[in-house]
Legacy VTK file of the C-alpha trace (Angstrom):
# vtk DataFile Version 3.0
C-alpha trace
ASCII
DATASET POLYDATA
POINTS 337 float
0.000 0.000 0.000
1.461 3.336 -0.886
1.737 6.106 1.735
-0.454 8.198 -0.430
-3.547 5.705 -0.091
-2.644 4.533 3.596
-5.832 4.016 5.829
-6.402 6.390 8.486
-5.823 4.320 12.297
-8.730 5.698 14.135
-8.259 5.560 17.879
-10.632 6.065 20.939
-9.484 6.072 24.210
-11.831 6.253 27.776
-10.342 6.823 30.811
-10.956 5.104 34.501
-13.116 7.111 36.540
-15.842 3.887 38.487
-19.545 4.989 37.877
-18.172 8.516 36.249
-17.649 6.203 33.033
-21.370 7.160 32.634
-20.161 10.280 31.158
-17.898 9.053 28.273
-20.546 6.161 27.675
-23.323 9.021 27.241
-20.906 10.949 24.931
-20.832 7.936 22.540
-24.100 7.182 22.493
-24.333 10.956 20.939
-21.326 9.795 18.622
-23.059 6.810 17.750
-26.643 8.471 16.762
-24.347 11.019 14.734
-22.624 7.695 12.726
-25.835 6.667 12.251
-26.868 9.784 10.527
-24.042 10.652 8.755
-23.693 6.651 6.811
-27.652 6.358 7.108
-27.493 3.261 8.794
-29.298 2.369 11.918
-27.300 -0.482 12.391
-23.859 1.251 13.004
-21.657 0.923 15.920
-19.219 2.490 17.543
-16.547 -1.099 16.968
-17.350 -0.053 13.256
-15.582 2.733 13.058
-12.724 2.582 15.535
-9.302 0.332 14.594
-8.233 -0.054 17.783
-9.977 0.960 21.513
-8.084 1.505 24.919
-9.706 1.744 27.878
-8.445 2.099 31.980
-11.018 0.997 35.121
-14.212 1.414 33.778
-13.202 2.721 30.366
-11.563 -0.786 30.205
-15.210 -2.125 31.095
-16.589 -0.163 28.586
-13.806 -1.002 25.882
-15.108 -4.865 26.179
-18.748 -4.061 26.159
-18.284 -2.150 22.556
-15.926 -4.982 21.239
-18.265 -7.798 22.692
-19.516 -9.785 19.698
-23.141 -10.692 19.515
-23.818 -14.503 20.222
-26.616 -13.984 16.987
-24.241 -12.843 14.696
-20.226 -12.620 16.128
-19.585 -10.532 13.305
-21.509 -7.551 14.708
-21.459 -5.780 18.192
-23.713 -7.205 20.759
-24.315 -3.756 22.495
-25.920 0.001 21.125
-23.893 2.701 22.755
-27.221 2.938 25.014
-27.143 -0.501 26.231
-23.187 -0.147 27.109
-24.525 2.865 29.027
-27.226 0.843 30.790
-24.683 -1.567 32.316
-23.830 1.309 34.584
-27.631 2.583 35.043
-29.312 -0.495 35.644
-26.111 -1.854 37.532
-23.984 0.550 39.421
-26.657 -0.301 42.378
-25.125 -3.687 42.561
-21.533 -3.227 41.685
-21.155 -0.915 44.361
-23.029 -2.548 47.675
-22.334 -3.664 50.670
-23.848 -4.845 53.759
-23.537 -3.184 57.121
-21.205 -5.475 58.558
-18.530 -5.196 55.515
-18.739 -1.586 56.168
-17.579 -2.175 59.921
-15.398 -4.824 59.294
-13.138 -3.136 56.205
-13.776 0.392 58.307
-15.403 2.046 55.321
-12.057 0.625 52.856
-9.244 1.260 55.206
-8.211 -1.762 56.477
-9.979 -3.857 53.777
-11.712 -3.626 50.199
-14.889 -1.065 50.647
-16.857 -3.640 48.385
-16.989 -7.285 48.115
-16.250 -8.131 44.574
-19.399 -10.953 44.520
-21.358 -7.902 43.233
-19.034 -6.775 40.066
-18.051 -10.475 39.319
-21.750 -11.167 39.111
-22.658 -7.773 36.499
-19.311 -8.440 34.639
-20.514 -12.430 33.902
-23.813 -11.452 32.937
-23.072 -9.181 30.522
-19.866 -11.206 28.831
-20.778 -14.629 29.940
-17.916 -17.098 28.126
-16.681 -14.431 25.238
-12.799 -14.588 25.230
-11.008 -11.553 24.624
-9.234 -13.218 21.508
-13.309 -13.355 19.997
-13.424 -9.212 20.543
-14.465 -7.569 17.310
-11.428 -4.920 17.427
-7.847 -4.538 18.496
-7.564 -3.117 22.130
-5.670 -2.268 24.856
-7.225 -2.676 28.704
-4.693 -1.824 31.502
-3.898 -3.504 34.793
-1.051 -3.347 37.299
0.868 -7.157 38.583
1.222 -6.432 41.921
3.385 -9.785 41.901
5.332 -9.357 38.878
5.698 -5.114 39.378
4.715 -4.559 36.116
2.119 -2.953 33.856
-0.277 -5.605 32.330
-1.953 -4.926 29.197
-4.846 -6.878 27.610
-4.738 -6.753 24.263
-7.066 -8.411 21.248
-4.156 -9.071 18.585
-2.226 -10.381 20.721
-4.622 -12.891 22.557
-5.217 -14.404 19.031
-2.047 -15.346 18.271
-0.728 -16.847 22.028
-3.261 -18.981 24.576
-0.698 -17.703 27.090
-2.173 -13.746 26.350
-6.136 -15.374 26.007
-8.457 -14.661 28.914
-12.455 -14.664 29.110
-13.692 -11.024 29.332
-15.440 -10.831 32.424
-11.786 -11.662 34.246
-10.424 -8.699 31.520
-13.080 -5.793 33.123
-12.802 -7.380 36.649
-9.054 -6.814 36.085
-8.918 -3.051 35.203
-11.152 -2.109 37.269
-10.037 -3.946 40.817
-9.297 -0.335 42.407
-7.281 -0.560 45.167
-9.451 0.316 48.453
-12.557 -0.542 46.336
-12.473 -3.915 45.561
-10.281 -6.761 46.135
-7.119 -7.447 43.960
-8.551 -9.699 40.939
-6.521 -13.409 40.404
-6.776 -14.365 36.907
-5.852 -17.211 34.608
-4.858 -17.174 30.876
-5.785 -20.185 28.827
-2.192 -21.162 29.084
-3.318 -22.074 33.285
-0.341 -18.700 33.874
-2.573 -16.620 37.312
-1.536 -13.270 37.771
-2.411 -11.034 40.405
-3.997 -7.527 38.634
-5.169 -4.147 40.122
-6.530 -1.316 38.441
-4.912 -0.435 35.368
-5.597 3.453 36.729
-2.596 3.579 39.346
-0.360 4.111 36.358
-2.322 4.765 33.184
-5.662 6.418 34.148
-5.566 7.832 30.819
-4.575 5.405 28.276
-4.598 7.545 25.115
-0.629 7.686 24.814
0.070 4.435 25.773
-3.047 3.564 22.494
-0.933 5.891 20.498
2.459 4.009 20.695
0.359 0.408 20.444
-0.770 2.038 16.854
2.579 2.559 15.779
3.580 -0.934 16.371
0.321 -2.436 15.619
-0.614 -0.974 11.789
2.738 0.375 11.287
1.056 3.700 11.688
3.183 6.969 11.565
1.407 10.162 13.646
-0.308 12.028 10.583
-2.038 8.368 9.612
-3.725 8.514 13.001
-7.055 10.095 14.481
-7.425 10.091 18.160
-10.479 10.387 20.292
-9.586 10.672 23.923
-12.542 10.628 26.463
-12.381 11.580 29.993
-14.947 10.827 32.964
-14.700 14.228 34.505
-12.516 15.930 37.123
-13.213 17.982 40.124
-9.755 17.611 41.905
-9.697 18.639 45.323
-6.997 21.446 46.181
-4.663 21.786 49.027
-2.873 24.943 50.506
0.880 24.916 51.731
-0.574 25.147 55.657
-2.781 22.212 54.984
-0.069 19.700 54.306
2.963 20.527 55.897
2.990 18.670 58.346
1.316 15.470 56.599
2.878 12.085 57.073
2.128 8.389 55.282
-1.557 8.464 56.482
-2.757 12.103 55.462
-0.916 11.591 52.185
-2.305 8.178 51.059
-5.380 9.396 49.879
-4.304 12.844 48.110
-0.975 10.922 46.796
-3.202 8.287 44.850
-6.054 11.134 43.483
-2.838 13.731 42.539
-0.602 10.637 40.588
-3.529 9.561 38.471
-5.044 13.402 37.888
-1.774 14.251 37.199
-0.485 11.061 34.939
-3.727 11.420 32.656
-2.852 15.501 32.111
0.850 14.559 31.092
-0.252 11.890 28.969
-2.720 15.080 26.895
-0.159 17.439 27.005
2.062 15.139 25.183
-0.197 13.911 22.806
-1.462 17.581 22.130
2.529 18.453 21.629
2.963 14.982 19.275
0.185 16.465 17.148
0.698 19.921 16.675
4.309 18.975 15.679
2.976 17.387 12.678
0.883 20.247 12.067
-2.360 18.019 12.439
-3.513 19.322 15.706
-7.308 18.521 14.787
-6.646 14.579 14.386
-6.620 14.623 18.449
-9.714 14.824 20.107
-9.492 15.340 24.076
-13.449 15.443 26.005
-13.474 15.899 29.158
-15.488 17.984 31.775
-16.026 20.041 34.990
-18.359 18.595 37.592
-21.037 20.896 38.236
-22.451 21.640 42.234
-25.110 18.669 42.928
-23.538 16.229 40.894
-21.006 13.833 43.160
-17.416 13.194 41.702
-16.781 9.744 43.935
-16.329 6.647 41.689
-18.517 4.817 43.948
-21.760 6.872 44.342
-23.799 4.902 42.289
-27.181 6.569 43.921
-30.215 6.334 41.286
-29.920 10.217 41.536
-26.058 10.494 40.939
-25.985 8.383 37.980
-29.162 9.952 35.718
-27.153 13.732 36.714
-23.843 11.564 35.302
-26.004 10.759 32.498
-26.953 14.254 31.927
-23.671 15.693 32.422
-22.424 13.175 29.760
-25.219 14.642 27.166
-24.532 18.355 27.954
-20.768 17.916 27.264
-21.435 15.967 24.253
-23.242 18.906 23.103
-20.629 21.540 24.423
-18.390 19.802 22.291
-20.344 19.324 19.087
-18.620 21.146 16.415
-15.733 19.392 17.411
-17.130 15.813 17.380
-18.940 17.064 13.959
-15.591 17.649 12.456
-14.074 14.723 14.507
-16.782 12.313 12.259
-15.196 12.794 8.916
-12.036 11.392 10.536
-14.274 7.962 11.156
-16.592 7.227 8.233
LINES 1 338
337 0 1 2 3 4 5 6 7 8 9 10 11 12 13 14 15 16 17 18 19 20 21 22 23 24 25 26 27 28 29 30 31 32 33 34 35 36 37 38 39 40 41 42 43 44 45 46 47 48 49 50 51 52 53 54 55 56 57 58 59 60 61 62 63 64 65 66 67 68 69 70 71 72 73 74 75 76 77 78 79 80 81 82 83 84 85 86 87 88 89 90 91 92 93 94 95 96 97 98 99 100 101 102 103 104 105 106 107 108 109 110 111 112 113 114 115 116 117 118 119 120 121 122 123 124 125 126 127 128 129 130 131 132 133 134 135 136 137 138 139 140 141 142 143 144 145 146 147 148 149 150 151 152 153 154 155 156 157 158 159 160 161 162 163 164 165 166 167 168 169 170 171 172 173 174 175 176 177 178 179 180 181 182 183 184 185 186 187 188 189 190 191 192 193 194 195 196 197 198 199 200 201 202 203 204 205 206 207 208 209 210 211 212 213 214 215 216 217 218 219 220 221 222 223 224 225 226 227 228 229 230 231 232 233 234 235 236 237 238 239 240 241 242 243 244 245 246 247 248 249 250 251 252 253 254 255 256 257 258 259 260 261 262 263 264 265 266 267 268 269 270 271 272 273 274 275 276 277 278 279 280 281 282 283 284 285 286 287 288 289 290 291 292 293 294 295 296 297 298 299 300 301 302 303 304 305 306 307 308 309 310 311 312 313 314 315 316 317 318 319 320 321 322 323 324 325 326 327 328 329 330 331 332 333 334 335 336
């Protein structure tokens, strides 16, 4: 193939964030309606029109749930945009309970998970059942941390069909990247090769996956910058602030907490600003697409409030930025189709 006639690599990323991935998930079911419009096709998806998604926590979550083939027909997507969205909606009730005596007992997360995992395991297996992640419709790239083997672990599509040893089922894949530490218990899963490894949150390092998507593209379609399109979704930020007197004179236990929101907050802003830098090098600033959003007063910024109320203002939040960004996503389409 000449470079003249190369294929665009079209890239969407969707960062960690627990129930916030609401908001990304509402901004592509806008996307999606758009595709629809714009190939007049009711039946498009977003898996048709990506080459390869990345996704962190509950972007990794969501990343499966787009590339889940249908058990009809495991050529197509077995989700709409709105039913990936509904896993949260109909769900987040479950994923994030607990009973009164796990609340004493862990001392509300301190001294143990916050959440028993029974809850997730159950949502993930429903939804994903026995898919593999080899039988995804799409490259992809889901982060998670071995705690055992200190390393980042990613879970990738291409990959898993060419090795058993890099195979899993999905439901251990988005109980994986989303095992945040504090929240839920480390996950313990097996590859088809019968290898276990020991996987947190893919968020402690790479809460925003969009650069680490950008270098698997290079490798992957041997893909130079200007043959790429990147659309980079966040799930909101509302970062608390600290003043000089306030933490002076903070030691292990006043920094855990603030250490762990600051490292990812600040790991997913490096990972933009270099991406925005990569781009405008080449002069192609527009072929990077970076939504995110300010929470507004009334709506909660925890990963874990999963309150009927909380979730529909997610919802809406993910719907008004969608439309704060239109123009942008309008011009972003021709990049797609």
């Amino acid at each position: 193939m000449s470079k003249k006639n190369k294929k665009l690599i079209r890239v969407l990323s969707i960062d960690g964030g627990g129930i916030r991935g609401i908001i990304p998930g509402q901004i592509l079911v806008v996307l999606e309606e758009k595709l629809k419009k714009a190939v007049n096709n009711d039946n498009a998806r977003i898996a048709d029109y990506f080459d390869l998604i990345a996704g962190t926590s509950t972007g990794g979550i969501l990343t499966c749930a787009y590339l889940a083939p249908s058990v009809d027909d495991p050529s197509r997507p077995a989700f709409t945009a709105g039913e990936v969205v509904d896993l949260y909606l109909k769900n987040g009730g479950t994923i994030f309970s607990t009973s009164l005596k796990k609340k004493i007992v862990s001392a509300e997360g301190i001294i143990d998970e916050k959440y028993p995992s029974e809850g997730i395991e159950k949502v993930l297996h429903n939804y994903f059942g026995e898919r593999k992640l080899s039988g995804l419709l799409k490259p992809c790239l889901i982060s998670s941390y071995d705690i055992n083997r200190r390393q980042l672990h990613f879970f990738t599509q291409h990959d898993a069909r060419k090795k058993e040893g890099w195979d899993f089922y999905v439901r251990d894949v988005a109980r994986a990247t989303s095992a945040a530490p504090t929240y839920f218990e480390c996950s313990d899963v097996r590859s088809d090769s019968g290898i276990t490894y020991p996987l947190i949150d893919g968020g402690v390092c790479v809460n925003n996956p969009a650069l680490c998507a950008y270098t698997e593209a290079f490798t992957l379609f041997n893909a130079r910058t200007k043959d790429m399109a990147i659309l980079s979704l966040g799930t909101g930020s509302k970062e608390k602030s600290y003043t000089w007197d306030h933490a002076k004179g903070w030691g292990l236990i006043s920094w855990a907490q603030p250490l762990v929101s600051i490292m990812m907050s600040g790991a997913s802003e490096a990972a933009d600003y270099q991406l925005r830098q990569i781009f405008s090098a080449e002069r192609i600033p527009e072929k990077y697409l970076r939504i995110n959003t300010e929470f507004r007063e009334g709506i909660s910024p925890e990963l874990d409030d999963a309150t009927e109320e909380n979730m529909n203002a997610l919802r809406e939040l993910g719907a008004e930025t969608a439309q704060k960004f239109e123009k942008e996503l309008d011009e972003f389409i021709k990049y797609l189709i």
